[in-house]
Every structure is written in C-alpha cells, then in structure tokens.
C-alpha positions in Angstrom: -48.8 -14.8 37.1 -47.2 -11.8 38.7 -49.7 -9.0 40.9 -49.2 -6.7 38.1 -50.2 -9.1 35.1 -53.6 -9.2 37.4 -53.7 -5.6 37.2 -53.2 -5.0 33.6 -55.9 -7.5 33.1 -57.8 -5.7 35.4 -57.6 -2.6 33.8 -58.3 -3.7 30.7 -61.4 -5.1 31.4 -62.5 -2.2 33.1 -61.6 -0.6 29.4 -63.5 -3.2 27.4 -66.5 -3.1 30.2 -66.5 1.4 29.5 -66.3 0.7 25.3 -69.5 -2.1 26.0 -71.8 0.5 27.9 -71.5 2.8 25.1 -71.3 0.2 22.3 -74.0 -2.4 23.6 -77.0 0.0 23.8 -75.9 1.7 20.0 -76.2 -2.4 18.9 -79.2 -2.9 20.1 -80.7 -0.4 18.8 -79.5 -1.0 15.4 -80.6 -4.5 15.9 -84.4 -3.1 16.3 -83.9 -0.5 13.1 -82.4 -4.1 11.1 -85.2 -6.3 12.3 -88.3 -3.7 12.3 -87.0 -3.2 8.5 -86.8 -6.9 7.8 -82.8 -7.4 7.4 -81.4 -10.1 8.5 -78.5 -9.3 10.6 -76.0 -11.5 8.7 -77.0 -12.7 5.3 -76.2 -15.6 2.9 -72.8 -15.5 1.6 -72.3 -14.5 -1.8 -69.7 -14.0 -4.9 -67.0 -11.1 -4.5 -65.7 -10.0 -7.4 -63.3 -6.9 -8.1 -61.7 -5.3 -11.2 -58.5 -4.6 -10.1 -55.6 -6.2 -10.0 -52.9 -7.0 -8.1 -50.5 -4.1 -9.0 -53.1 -1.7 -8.6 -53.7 -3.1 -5.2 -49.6 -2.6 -4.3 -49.8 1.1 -6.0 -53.1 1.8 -3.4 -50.7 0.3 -0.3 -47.8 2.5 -1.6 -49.9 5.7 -2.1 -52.2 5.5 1.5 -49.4 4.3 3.7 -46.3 5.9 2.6 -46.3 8.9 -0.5 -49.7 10.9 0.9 -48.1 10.2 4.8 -44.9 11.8 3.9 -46.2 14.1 2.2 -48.4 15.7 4.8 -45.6 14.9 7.5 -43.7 17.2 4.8 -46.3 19.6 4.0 -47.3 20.3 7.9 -43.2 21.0 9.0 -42.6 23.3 5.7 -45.9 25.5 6.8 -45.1 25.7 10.8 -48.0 24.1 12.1 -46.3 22.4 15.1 -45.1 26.3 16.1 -48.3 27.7 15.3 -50.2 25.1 17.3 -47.4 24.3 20.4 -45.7 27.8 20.3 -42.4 28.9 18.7 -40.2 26.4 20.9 -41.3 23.5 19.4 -38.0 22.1 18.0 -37.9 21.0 14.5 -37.8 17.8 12.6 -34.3 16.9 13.0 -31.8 16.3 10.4 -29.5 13.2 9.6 -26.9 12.8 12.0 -23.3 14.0 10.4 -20.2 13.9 11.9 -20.7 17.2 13.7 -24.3 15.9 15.7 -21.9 12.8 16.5 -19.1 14.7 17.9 -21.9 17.1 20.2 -23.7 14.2 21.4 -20.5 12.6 22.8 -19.1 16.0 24.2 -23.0 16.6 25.9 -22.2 12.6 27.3 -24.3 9.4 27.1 -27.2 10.5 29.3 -28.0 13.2 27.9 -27.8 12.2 24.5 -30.2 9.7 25.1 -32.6 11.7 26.9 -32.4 13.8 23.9 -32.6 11.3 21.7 -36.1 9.9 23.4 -37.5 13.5 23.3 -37.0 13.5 19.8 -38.6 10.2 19.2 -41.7 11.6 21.1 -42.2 14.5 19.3 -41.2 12.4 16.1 -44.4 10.2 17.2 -46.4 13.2 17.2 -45.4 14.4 13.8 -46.9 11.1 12.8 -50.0 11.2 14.7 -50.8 14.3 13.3 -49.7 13.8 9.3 -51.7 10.5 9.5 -54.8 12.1 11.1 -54.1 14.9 8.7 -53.4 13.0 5.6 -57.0 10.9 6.0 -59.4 13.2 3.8 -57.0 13.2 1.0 -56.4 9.2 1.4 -60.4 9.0 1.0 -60.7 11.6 -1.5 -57.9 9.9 -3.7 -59.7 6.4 -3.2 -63.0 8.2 -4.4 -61.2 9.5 -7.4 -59.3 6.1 -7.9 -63.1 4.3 -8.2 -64.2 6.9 -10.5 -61.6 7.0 -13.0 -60.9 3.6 -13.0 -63.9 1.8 -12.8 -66.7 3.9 -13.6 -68.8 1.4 -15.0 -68.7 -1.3 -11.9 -71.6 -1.4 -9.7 -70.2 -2.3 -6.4 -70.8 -5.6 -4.1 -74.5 -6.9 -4.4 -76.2 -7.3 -1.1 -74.6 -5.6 1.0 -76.3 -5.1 4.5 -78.0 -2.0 5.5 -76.1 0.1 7.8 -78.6 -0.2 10.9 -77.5 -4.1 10.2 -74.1 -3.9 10.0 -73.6 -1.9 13.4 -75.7 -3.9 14.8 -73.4 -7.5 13.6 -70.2 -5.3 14.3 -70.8 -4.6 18.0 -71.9 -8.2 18.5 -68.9 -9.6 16.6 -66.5 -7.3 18.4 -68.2 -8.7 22.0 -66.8 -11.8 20.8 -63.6 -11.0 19.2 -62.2 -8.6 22.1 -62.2 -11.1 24.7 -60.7 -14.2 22.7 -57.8 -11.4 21.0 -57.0 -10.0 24.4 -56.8 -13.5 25.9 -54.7 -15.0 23.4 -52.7 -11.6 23.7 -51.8 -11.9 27.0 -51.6 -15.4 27.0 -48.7 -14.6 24.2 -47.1 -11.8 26.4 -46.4 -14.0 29.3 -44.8 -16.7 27.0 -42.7 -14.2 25.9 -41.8 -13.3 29.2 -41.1 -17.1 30.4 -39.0 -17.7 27.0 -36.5 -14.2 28.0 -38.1 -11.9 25.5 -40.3 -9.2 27.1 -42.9 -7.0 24.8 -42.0 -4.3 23.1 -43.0 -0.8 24.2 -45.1 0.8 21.8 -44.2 4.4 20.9 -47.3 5.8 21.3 -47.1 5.1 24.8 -44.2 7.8 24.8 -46.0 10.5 23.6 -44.5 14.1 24.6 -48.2 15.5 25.4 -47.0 19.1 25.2 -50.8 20.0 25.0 -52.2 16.6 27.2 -56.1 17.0 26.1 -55.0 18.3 22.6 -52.4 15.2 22.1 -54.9 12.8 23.9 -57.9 13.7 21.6 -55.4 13.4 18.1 -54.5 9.7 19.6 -57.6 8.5 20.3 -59.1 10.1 16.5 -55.9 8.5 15.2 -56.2 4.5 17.2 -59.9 4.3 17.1 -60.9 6.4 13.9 -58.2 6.8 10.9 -56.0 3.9 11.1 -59.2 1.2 11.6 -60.5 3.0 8.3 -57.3 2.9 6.4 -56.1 -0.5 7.6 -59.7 -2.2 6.3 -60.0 0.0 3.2 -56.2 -1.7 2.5 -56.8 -5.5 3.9 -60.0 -5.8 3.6 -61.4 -3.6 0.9 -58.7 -3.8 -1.8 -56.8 -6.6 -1.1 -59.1 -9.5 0.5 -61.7 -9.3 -2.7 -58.6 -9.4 -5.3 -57.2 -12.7 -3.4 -60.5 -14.1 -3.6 -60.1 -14.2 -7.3 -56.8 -15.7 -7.5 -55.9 -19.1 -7.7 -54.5 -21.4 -4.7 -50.7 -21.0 -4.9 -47.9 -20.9 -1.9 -46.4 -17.9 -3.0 -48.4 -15.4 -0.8 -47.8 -17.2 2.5 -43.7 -17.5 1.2 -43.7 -13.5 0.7 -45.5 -12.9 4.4 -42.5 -15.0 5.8 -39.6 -12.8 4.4 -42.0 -9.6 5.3 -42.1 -11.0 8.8 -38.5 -12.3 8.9 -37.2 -9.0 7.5 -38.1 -7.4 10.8 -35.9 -9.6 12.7 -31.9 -7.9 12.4 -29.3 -9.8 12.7 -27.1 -8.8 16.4 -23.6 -8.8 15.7 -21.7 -12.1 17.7 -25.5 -13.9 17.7 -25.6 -17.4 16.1 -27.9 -18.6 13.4 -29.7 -20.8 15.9 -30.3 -17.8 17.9 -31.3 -16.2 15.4 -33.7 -18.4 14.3 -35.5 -18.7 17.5 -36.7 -15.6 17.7 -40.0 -15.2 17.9 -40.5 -13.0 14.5 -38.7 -15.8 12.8 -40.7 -18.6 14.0 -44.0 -17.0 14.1 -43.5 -16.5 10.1 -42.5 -20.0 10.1 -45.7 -20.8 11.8 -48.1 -18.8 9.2 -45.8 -20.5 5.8 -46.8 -24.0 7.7 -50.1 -23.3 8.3 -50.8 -21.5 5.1 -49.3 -25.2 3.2 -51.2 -27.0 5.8 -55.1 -25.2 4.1 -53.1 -26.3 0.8 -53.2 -30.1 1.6 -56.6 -30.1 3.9 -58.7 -27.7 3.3 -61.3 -29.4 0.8 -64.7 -26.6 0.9 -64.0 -23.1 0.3 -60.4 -23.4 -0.2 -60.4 -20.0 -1.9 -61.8 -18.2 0.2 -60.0 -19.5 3.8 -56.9 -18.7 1.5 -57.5 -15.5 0.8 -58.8 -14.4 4.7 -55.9 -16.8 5.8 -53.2 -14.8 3.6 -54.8 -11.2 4.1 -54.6 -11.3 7.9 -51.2 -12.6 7.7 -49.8 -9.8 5.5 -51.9 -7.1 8.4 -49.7 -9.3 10.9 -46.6 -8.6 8.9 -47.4 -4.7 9.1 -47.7 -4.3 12.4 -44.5 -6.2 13.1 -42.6 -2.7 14.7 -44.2 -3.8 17.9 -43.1 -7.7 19.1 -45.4 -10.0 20.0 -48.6 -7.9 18.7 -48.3 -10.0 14.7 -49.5 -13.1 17.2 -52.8 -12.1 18.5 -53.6 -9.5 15.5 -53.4 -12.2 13.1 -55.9 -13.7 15.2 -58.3 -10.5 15.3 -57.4 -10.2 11.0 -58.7 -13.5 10.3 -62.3 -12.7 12.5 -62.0 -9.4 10.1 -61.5 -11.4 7.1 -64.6 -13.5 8.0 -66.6 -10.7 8.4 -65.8 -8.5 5.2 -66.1 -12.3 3.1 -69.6 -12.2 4.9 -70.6 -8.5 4.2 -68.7 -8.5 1.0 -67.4 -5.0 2.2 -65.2 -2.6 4.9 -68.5 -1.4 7.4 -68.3 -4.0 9.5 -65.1 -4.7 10.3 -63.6 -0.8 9.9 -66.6 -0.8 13.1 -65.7 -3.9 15.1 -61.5 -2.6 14.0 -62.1 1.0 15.5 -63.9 -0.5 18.8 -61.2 -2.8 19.7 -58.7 -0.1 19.2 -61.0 2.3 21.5 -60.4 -0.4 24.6 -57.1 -0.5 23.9 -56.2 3.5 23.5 -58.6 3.7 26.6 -55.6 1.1 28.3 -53.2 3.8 27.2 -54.5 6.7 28.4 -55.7 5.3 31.2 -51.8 3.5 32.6 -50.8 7.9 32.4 
C-alpha cells in the first residue's frame, strides 16, 4: 500500500478517535439515564406499519430533494444573499452557455477557461451548501404539515425507545459501523486503484472558502447535521416502513440497477465490454444478484431483509455522483436499515448517520 494510503488512514483515525472522545462520554451517559429509568437499550422487535403509499413516498423524495432545493437555491440568488453576505463581487449564477460564452471561452484559451470553469463549480457547490442548509426548516415544516393533513388519525410506531436510549444504542452502533465502513471503504478504493479506475474527487472538497470559518461551519452543519436528517427521514422514515408492507417481488432490486447503471455514460469509441466493466455497472449487477439471491434463500424474515436490503441499495444509487462511495455506503445503509427495523423509527440512525459524517467532514477539513 503506498506511504500516503498509510497516511490517509492515519488521518482518519485520528478523525474517528476526536468524534469518539466527544461521542463516547455523551453514550455513556445516556446509557445511565436509559438504565437508571429501566429501558432496555435495544428492545424486542416489533410490527411497522405505515399509511402511505408508494406514490406518496416518490412525491416526499421529489419535494425534499429537488422542488424545495431549487427553490431556495432560486429564492436565495433572486434576493442577493451571496452579495449581501460575501460582498458585491460575488459573481452570479451563471447562465447556459450559448454560442457567444463558446466563442469567449475559446478566444480567453483552454486554461483559462478551465480555471474558470472550476471557479464556477466551487462557488456552484456553495450555492448548494447553502440552499440545502437553507431549505431544511421548510423540508421539516412541510413533513410536519404532510403528517397532519394526511394522517391525522395514525398514532405513530409503538415502542419506540426513549431518547436517553436511543443515543445511547446510536453511539455504540456507530463505534461499530465506522470502522467496518471505513475498512471496506478503503479496501474498495485501492481495488479501484489496482483495476485503473481511481476515486472520484468529491466536490465539496473544492469549495471556494471565500469566508474559510463561515464556509467551514455551513459544511460541517450541512455533512454532519441536514443531509443525515433528510437522508433518514427519506430511506429510513418514509420509505423502509412502506417496503416492509409490500410483498417479495424482483422489481425493486431491477429499478436500483438501471438507477445505478444510468450513472455510467457511454464514452464515444468505448466498447460494450468496456462498458460493462465498469465498476457502476457491475456493482448494480452485484445488488440485482444479490437481491434474487434473499429471493431463493432467505427463509425467516424475508420481508423485512428485503425491504433493508432494497432501501440501502436505492441510498447507494443516490449517492452514485461520487465513484466508488455506492460500495461501502450500501454497507453503512443496510447497518441503518437494521437499526430503524429495530427502533421502528429515524433517531437512531439520523444519530449514528450524522456521526459518521462528522469523521468524515473532520477528514476534509482537516487534508486543507
């Protein structure tokens, strides 16, 4: 393994060790709250059952990950907040490129239109940081409305832990979790290496930091606190509990293979075998096979490792933008799953969700 594999790893320890110091003591003492009170810390499983259904579910996906994001990205460029906030030279959201940008960017040359080009993406991945940290009280407040109108007379999932208890099981699950994801994460990273395909860079990685403590403090809120709440409300909260009710059938794990193998473009002059081998491709491939291997074995609670098999494939198929991290996230959705089937709700893993990201933005911030 090359020196600085060793020091990544490094590194990240170091993050997961900081994130434990603060997370271990919190546990514990939730674990004395839970067990001075008499709750046990994980109780016996029970029926989930939801009203809704599955269309409901897709309109809930559509409306907290693409209209009320737009709308704020909208909503926060119409109103000047990036010139109030970073100063009148911000530069705006750019337009679509026409014939005339075309013609400047070639005049200006290659270099600098890429250098431009990157700058724009930056800011671009600010304008996102801040609509989606922006947009959160109005994803929550439309969820609380949604449950009100809808469903006025359901009472919720019975037994439920206390919240002393569920900290308490979320800092001891994520203990466990963290190390076996960021293993198999690695571990994933360097076979890509071997087989010619390096990771991706993710975007946030880029960031412009035009105000660095400002921009660090909206990416950390952002990794560690809205998207873990957003993300479980979505897999975990809507759509785990509705696949729990549905029969066993082969269509889901069929759809997360063209979600995941519509990621993968197709290079102009690049063979069908080629295109077939790449890693997108055949980790979809993988989850289709797997998903009609539980068809044919699994014989106890077929139902419900479907539905935590099927809902942490589809949070793979989300986070696809970024290659290889589908591999080991499907890994972390399924110890998710497990948890939210055991809690019969979103505390536990939105907490063990937002601490993993918190060693990870640590990693970030921390490689400058």
């Amino acid at each position: 393994m090359p020196a600085g594999s060793w020091n990544e790893i490094a590194r990240m320890t170091g993050c997961g060790l900081a994130v434990a110091a603060v997370a271990a003591p919190v546990g514990a003492g939730c674990w004395l709250v839970a067990r001075r009170a008499g709750e046990p810390i994980l109780a016996r499983v029970r029926p989930w059952r939801v009203p809704w259904t599955g269309w409901e579910v897709v309109l809930a996906f559509l409306m907290l990950t693409a209209v009320v994001p737009a709308f704020t990205f909208q909503a926060l460029e119409q109103f000047g907040f990036y010139t109030r906030l970073y100063g009148p030279d911000f530069p705006p959201a750019p337009a679509a490129r026409g014939p005339r940008v075309e013609a400047a960017a070639a005049v200006a040359g290659a270099a600098a239109a890429a250098a431009a080009h990157e700058k724009q993406e930056e800011l671009r991945d600010l304008r996102d940081l801040w609509a989606g940290a922006v947009a959160l009280p109005f994803q929550l407040a439309l969820l609380v409305v949604a449950r009100r109108t809808l469903y006025p007379g359901w009472p919720g999932p019975t037994g439920r832990p206390s919240v002393a208890a569920g900290v308490a099981l979320a800092v001891l699950a994520w203990a466990v979790l963290t190390p076996l994801v960021l293993g198999f994460n690695r571990a994933v990273i360097e076979l890509s290496a071997r087989l010619g395909s390096p990771p991706e860079e993710h975007p946030l990685v880029k960031l412009a930091g035009l105000r660095p403590a400002l921009d660090q403090g909206l990416f950390v809120f952002r990794a560690c606190v809205a998207a873990p709440l957003v993300e479980e409300i979505l897999f975990r909260g809507l759509l785990l509990p509705w696949l729990l009710g549905r029969r066993w059938r082969v269509w889901p794990a069929l759809a997360v293979g063209v979600l995941l193998a519509g990621y993968v473009s197709h290079p102009s002059g690049e063979s069908a075998l080629a295109l077939l081998a790449r890693g997108p491709v055949l980790f979809a491939v993988g989850l289709a096979a797997g998903y009609g291997l539980l068809a044919l074995r699994a014989r106890r609670k077929r139902r419900t490792v479907g539905a935590v098999y099927v809902s942490a494939a589809v949070f793979a198929a989300v986070h696809s933008g970024v290659w290889p991290s589908p591999v080991p996230l499907f890994v972390l959705g399924l110890g998710l799953g497990w948890l939210a089937v055991r809690t019969r709700g979103v505390l536990v893993p939105a907490v063990v969700h937002g601490l993993f990201n918190t060693v990870s933005a640590l990693f970030v911030l921390s490689s400058g």
